[in-house]
C-alpha positions as CSV (number, residue, x, y, z in Angstrom):
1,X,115.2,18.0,-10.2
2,X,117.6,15.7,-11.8
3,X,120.6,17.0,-13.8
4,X,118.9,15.6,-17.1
5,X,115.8,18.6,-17.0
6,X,112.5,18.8,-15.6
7,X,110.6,19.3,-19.3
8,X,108.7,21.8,-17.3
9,X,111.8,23.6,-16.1
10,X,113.1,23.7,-20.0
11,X,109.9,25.3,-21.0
12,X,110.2,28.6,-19.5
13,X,113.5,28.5,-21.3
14,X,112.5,28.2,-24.5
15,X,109.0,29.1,-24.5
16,X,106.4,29.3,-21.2
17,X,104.8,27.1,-18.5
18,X,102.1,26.6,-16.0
19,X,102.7,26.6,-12.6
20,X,100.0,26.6,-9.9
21,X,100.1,29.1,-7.1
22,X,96.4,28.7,-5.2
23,X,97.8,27.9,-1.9
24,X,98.7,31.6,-1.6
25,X,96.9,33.5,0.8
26,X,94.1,36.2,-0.2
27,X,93.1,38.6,1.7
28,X,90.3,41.7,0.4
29,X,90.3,44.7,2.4
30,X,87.6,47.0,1.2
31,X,86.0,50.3,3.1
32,X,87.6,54.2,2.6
33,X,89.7,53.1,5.2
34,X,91.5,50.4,3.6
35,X,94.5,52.1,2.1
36,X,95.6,54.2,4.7
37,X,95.2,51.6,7.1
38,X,97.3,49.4,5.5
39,X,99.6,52.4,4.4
40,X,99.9,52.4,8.6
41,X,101.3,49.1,9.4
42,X,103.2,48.0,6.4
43,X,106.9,48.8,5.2
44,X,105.8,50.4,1.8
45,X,103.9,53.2,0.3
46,X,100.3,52.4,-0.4
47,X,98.0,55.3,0.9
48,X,98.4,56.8,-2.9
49,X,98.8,53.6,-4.7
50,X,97.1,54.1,-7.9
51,X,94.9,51.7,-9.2
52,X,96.2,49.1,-11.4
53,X,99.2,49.6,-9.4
54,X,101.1,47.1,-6.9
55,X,103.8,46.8,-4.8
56,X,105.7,44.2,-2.0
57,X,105.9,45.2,1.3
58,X,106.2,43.6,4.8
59,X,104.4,43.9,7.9
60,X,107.2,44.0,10.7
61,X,107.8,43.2,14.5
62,X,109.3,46.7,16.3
63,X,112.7,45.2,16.1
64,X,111.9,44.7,12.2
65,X,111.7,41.4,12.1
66,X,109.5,40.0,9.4
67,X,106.0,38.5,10.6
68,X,104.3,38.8,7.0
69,X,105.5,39.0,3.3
70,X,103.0,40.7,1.4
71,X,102.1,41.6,-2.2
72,X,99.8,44.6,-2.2
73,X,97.2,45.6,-5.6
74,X,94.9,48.2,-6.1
75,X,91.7,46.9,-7.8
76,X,88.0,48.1,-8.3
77,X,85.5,45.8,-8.3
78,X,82.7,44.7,-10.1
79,X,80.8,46.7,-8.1
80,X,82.9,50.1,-8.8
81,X,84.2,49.8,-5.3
82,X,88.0,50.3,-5.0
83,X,89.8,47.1,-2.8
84,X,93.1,46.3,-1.8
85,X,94.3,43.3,-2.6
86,X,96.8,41.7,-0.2
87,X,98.7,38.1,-1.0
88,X,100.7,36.7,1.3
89,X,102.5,33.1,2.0
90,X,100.9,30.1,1.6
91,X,98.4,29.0,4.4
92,X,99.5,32.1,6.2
93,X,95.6,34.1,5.7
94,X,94.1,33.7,8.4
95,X,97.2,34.3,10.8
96,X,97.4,37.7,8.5
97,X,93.6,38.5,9.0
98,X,93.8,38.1,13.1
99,X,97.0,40.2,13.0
100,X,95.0,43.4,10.8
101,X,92.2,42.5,13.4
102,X,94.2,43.4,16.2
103,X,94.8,47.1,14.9
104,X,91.3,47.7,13.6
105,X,89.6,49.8,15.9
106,X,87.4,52.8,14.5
107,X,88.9,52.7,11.3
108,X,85.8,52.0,8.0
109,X,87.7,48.5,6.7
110,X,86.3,45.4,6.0
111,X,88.4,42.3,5.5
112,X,88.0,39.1,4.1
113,X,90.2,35.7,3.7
114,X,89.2,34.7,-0.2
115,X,91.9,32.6,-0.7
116,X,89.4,29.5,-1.3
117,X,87.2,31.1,-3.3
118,X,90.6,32.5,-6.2
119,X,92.6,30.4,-7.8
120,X,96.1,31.5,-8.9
121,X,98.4,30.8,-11.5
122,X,102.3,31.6,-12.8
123,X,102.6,32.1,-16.4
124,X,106.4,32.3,-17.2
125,X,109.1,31.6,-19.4
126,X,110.9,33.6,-22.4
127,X,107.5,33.9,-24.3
128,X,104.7,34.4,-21.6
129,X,104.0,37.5,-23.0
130,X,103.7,36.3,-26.4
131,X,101.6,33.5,-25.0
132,X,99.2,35.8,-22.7
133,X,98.8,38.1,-26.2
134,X,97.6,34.8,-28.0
135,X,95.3,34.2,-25.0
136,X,93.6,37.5,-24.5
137,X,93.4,38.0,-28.3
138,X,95.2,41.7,-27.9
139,X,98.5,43.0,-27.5
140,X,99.3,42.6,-24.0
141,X,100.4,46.5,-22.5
142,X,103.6,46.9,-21.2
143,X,102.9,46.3,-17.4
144,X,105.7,47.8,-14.4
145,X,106.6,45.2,-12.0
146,X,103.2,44.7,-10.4
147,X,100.9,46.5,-12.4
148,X,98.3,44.4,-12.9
149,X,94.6,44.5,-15.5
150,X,91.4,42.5,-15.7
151,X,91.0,40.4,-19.4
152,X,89.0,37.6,-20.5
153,X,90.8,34.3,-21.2
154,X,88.7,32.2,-24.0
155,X,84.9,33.5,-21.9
156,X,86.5,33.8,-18.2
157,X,87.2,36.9,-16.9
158,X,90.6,36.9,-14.9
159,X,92.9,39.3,-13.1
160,X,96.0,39.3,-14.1
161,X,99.2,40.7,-12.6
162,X,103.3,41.1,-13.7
163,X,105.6,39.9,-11.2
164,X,108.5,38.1,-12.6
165,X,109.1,35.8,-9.8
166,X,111.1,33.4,-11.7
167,X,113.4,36.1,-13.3
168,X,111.4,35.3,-16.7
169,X,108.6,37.7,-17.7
170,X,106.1,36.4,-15.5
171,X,101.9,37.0,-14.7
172,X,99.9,36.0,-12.5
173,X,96.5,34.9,-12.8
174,X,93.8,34.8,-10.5
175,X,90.5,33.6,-11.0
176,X,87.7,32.0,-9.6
177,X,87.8,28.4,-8.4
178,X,85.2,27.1,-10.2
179,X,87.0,28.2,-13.9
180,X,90.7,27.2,-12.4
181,X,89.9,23.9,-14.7
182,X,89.0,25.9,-17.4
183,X,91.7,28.7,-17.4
184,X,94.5,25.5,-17.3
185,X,93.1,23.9,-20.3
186,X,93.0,27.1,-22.7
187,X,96.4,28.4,-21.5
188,X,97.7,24.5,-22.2
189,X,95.8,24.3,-25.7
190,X,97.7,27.7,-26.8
191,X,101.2,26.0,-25.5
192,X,101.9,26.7,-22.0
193,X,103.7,23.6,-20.5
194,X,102.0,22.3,-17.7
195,X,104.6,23.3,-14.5
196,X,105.8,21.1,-12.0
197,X,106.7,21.6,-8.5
198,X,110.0,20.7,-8.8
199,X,110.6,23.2,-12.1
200,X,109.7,26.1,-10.3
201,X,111.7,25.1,-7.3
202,X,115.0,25.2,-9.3
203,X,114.0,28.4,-11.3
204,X,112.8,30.1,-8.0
205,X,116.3,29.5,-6.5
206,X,118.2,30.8,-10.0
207,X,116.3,33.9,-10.1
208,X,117.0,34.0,-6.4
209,X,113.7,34.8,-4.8
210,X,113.7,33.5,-1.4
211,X,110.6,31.5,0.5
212,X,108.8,32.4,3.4
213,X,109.3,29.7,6.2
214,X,112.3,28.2,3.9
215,X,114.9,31.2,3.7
216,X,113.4,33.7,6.2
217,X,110.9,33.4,9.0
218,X,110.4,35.6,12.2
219,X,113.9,36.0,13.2
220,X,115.3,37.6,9.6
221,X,115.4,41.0,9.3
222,X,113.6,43.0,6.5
223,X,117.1,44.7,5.9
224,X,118.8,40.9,5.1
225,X,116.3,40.4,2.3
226,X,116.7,40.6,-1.2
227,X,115.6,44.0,-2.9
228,X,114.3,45.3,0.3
229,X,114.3,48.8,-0.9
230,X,111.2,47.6,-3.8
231,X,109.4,47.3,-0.4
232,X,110.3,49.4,2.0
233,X,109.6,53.6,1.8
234,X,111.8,55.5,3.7
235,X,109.8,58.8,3.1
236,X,106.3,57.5,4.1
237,X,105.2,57.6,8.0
238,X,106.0,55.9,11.0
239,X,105.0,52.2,11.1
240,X,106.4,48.7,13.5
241,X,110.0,48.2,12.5
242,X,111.0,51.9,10.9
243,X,113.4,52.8,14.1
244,X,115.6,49.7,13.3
245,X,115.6,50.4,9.3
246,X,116.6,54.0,9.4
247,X,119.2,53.3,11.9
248,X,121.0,50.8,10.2
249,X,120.6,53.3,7.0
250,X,122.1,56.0,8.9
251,X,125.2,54.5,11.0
252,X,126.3,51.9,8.6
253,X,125.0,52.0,5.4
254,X,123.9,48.1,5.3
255,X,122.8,44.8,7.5
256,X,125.3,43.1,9.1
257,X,124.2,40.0,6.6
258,X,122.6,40.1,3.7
259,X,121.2,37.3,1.1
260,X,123.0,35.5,-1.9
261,X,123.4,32.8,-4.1
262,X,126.1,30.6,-3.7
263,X,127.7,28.0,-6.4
264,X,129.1,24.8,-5.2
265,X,132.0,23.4,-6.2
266,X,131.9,20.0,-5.5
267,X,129.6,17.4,-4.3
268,X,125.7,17.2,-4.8
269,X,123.3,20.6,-3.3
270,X,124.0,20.9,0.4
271,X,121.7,20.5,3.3
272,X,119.3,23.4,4.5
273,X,121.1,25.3,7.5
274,X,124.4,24.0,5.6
275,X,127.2,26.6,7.8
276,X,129.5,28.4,5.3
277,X,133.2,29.4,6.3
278,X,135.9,31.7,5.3
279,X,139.3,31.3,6.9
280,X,138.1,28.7,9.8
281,X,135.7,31.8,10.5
282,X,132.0,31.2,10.3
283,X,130.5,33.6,7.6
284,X,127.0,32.6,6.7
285,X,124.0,29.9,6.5
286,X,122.9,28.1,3.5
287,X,118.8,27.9,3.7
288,X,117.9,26.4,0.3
289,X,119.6,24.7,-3.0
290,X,119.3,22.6,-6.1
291,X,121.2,21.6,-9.3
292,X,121.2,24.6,-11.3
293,X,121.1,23.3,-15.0
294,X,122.3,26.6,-16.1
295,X,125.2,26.8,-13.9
296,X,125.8,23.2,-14.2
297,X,126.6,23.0,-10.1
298,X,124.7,23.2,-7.4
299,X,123.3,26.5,-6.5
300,X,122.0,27.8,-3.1
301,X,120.5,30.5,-1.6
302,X,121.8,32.1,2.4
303,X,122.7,34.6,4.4
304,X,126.7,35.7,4.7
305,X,128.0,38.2,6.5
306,X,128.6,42.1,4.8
307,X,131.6,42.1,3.1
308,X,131.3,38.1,2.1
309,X,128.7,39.2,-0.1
310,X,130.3,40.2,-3.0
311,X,130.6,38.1,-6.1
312,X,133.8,36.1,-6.6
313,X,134.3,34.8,-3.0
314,X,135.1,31.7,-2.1
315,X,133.8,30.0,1.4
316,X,133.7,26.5,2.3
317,X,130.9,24.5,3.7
318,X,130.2,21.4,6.0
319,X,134.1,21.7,7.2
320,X,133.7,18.5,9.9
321,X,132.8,16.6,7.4
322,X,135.2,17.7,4.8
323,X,135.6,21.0,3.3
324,X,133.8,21.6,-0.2
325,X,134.6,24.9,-1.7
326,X,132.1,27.5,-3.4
327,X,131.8,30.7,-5.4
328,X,129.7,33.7,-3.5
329,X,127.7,34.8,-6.5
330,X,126.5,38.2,-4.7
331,X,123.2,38.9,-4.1
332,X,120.5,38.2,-7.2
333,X,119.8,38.0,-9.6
334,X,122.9,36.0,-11.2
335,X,124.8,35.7,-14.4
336,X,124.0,32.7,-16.2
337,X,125.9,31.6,-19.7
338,X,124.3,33.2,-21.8
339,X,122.4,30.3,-23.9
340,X,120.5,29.5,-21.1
341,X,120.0,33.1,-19.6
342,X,116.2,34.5,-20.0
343,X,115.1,36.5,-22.9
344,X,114.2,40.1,-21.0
């Protein structure tokens, strides 16, 4: 976005915004089997997940190496069955499905790709709450992270979900593709700015909330991530990846890198895979970045080695073809000045 302000971007700001999400993947896992066979493969609790309750997680090579990011709900149906629901990336469903496949053998699970037939939507800014209150015509409960309820919006039911993805209070909202249409226009009538692309961008990179297949892919560890403890249980079973996890908890403490946001000093945002340095030493890799209007610079997100991680370094970046100082912010989220820092 430009450094004038994406009118979407100064929405959740001062009020709330629309941003669509329905490339997400969807996967439904139904059957008495479901939750411990999930509970089996993933990084996080969710043989005892109570309904209306969520979580992240990740699925995980041996070496624990991440092969899926995944949002996990526990949901009942219309039907009265209980179903866990499981998002993922974008476009990365069926790749999930054929991976579960693998490991299904006798287990009572049945599993479906419904990411065509749900739409999905981000309500967020400074007064989503107020907003989603207006729009379901009832005080909105207070929600945990990832807790999640089924309401009616105008005469369509919907499922909707907290997850403050943009470091504003944030829901999600997932409904059927045939109302998406609908849905937009009453939440646009009651004042949600419609979001853009480039909006959420910046704000995703703010509140520091990294991208599968843009700031971690197959060859990043779980333990590099940002709040990796929300998703990974050490007191729950064995599962692909635990040996390397509890290892690195025991003998050091921490990863060797880990992720943070990183303020530049001068020039325009830098260049994905952008090399960061620290005394002619190379410290860390730059994997995404924008103009933060907030911080008034360029912010980015990357991976620096322990010990560069904590807030008030300074590095430098693209040395061959001219240094360009910048400020290690430490892992998110990040202090903003306070005018422009989101109402909790």
């Amino acid at each position: 976005m430009s450094e004038t302000g994406d009118p979407a971007y100064t929405a959740v700001l001062s009020h709330a915004a629309l941003f669509d999400l329905s490339t997400v993947g969807k996967l439904l896992l139904t059957g008495p089997d479901a939750p411990q066979f999930v509970h089996n493969l993933c990084t996080n609790a969710v043989a005892d997940l109570p309904l209306g309750a969520g979580c992240p997680a990740y699925l995980c090579d041996p070496r624990a190496k991440v092969l899926f990011p995944l949002w996990i709900y526990h949901l009942r149906l219309g039907d009265g069955r209980h179903a866990l629901w499981l998002e993922t990336a974008p476009r990365c469903a069926p790749e999930l499905l054929a991976h579960l496949d693998r490991y299904l053998i006798a287990e009572q699970v049945e599993m479906q790709d419904v990411s065509h037939r749900f739409a999905q939507f981000h309500l967020a800014g400074s007064q989503a709450t107020a907003l989603l209150a207006a729009a379901i015509a009832a005080e909105v409960p207070p929600l945990p992270p990832w807790g999640h309820m089924e309401r009616t919006l105008g005469s369509v039911t919907v499922h909707i979900r907290r997850f403050d993805r943009l470091g504003f209070p944030g829901y999600d909202i997932v409904v059927l593709q045939e109302h998406q249409a609908a849905v937009r226009r009453y939440l646009e009538t009651l004042g949600a700015a419609p979001g853009t692309s480039s909006a959420f961008e910046t704000l995703r990179i703010e509140a520091g909330f990294p991208l599968y297949g843009v700031d971690y892919d197959r060859e990043r560890s779980v333990l590099e991530l940002p709040h990796f403890d929300q998703a990974v249980s050490y007191a729950k079973g064995c599962f692909p990846g635990q040996e390397p996890i509890v290892m690195a908890r025991d003998r050091t403490g921490h990863p060797v890198r880990t992720f943070v946001g990183v303020k530049v000093l001068q020039g325009g945002p830098p260049m994905p895979g952008t090399r960061m340095f620290q005394q002619q030493r190379e410290v860390g890799i730059l994997t995404s970045s924008t103009f933060s209007p907030r911080l008034q610079a360029p912010l980015a997100l990357g991976y620096v080695r322990w010990g560069v991680h904590t807030p008030g370094q300074t590095v430098e970046i693209e040395p061959a073809a001219g240094a360009r100082p910048a400020l290690v912010l430490g892992p998110p989220p990040f202090d903003f000045p306070s005018a422009g820092s989101p109402t909790p």
